[in-house]
C-alpha positions in Angstrom: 31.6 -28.4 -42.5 31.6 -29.5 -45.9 34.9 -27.9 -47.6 33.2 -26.0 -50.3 30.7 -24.5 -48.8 31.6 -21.1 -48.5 32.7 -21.2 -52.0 29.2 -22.5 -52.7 27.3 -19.9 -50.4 29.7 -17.5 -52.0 28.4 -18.3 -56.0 24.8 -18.6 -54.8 25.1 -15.2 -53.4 26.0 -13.4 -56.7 23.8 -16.0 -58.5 21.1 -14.6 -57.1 22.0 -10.7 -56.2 25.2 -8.6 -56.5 28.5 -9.3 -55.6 27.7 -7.8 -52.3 25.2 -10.5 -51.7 28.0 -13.1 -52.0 30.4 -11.6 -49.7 27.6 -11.6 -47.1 26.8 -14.7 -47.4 30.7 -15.5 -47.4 31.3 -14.2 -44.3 28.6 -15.4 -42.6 29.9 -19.0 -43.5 33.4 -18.2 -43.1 34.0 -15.0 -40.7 37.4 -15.7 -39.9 38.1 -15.3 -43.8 40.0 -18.6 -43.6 39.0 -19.8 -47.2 40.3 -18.5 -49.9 37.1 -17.9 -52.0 37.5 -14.1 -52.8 40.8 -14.8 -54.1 39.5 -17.0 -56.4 36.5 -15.0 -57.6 38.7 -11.9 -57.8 40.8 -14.0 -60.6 38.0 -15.6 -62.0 36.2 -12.1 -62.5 38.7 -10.9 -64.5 37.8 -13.6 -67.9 34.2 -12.7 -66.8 34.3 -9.0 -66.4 36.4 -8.7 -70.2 33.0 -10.9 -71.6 30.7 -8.5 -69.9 32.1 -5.4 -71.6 32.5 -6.8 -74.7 28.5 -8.0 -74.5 27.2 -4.6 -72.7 28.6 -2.4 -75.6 27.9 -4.5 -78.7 24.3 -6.2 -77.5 22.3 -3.2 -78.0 24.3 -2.0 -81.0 23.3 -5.7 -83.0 19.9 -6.1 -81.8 19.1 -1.9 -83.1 20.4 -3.1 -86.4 18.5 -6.2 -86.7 21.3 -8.6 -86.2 20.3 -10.0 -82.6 20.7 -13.6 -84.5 24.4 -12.9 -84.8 24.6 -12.0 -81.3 22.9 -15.3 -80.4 24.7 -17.2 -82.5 27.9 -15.4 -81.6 27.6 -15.9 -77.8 26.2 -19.7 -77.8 29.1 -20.7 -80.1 31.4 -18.9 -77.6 30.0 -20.6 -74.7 30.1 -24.3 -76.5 33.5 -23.3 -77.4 34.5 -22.3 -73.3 33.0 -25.4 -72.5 34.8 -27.8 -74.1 38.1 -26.2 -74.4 39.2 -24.6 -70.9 
């Protein structure tokens, strides 16, 4: 067993569903919970869960006002910037 796979089914799992999905496919990997995957999403989830607010309430809000460029260029400068200064 490779030692990220449970990680990996883990991010594959929300990739491509809900969170749900991932812990499914986590503990089919890993059903003695011996990694320490959902720790680590569970910290991770916290930066990501502040950026999905923040997008959720002011997306709709810029593109009704005509401003969906600023939102573009707003999040793509953001992710450049995450990117290359973790």
């Amino acid at each position: 067993m490779y030692s990220n796979q449970p990680e990996s089914f883990q991010v594959w799992g929300c990739s491509t569903g809900t969170v749900a999905m991932g812990k499914v496919f986590l503990n089919i990997v890993d059903s003695e919970g011996k990694s320490k995957t959902l720790d680590d999403y569970a910290l991770a989830d916290v930066g990501v869960g502040m950026v999905e607010i923040v997008i959720v309430n002011f997306a709709p809000e810029l593109m009704m006002t005509g401003q969906d460029w600023l939102l573009t260029l707003v999040t793509v400068v953001a992710g450049y910037a995450i990117l290359l200064f973790p």
